[in-house]
N, C-alpha and C positions, 0 to 999 in steps of 0.2 A: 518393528514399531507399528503399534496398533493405532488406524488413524481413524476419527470418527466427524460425522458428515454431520455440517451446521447451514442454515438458511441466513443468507446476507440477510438482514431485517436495515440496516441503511446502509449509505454510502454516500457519503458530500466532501467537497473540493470545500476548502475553511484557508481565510487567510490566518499564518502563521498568528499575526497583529490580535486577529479576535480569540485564537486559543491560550496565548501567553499573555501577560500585559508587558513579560520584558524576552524579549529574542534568548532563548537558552544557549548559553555555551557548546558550542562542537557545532553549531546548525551555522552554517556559511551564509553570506552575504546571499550570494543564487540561492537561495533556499526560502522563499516564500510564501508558498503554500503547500496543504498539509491533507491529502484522502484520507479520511476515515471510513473502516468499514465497520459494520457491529454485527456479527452473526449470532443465531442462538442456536445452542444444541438442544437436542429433543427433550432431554432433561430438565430445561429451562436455564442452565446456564448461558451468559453471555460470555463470548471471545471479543476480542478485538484486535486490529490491525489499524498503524498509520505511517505515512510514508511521503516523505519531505520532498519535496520538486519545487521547480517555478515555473508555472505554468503560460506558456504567449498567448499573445493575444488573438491568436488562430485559434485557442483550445489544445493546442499540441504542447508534445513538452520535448525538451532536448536529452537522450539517455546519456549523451556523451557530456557529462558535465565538465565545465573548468574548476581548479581547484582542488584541493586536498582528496588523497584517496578516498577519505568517510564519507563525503560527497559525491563523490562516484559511485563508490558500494552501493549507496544510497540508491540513487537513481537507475543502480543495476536493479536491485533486489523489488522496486517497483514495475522496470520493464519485465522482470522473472514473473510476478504476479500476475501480470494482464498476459503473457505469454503462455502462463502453464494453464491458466483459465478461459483461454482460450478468446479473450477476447481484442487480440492484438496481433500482428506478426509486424509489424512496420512501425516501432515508433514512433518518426518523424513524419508517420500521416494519421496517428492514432488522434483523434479529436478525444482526449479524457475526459473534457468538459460534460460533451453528450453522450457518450460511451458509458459512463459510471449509471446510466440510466438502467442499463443491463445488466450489470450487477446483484440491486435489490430480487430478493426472490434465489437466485443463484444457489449451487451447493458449494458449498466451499470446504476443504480437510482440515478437518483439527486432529495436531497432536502432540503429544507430554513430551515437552520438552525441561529434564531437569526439575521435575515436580511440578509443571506450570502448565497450561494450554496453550497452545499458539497456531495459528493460521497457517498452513503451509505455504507458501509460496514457490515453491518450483521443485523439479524430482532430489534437486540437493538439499540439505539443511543449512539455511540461509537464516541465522538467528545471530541478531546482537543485542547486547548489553550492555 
């Protein structure tokens, strides 16, 4: 799989509340806010990536969430991203808040996943639908 390098152009922590006007089905009660990242490829295409946590009020987030597997996955698949990108090894002292600063500018892997682009997040393929 052929994977091609995109420049984070943003990255912001968004409560759930200002993206949705009504909480979508399958996103758990812990699940309040929302990274978004937006990278563009050399070509001018945009990718994107976002990834549901609840973030304390340290700035840190908890990987080990309560509740339903989906919510876990969840919170795996964003610890897998700040892990594989090298910008984490500790989640429970990773400040996301002011960390996500480091991101913009960043390369990031896109690749075709099933006809589509998508962000890699970790040496697995970590993709849902």
């Amino acid at each position: 799989m052929q994977s091609i390098t995109a420049v984070v152009e943003e990255a912001e922590i968004r409560k759930i509340s200002d993206i949705f006007l009504k909480k979508p089905p399958g996103l758990g009660f812990n699940e309040t806010d929302a990274l978004v990242i937006k990278a563009k490829l050399p070509d001018g295409r945009q990718v994107g990536a976002t990834f549901y946590f609840s973030l304390k009020p340290d700035g840190t987030f908890e990987e080990e969430a309560l509740g339903r597997d989906a919510v876990k996955a969840r919170r795996h698949k964003l610890a897998a991203f700040l892990r594989y990108y090298g910008l984490a090894d500790e989640m429970d002292k990773y400040k996301l808040k002011e960390g996500i600063k480091e991101l913009k500018g960043r390369m990031v892997e896109v690749i075709p996943i099933n006809g589509e682009l998508t962000i890699r997040i970790s040496q697995e393929i970590l993709h849902d639908r």
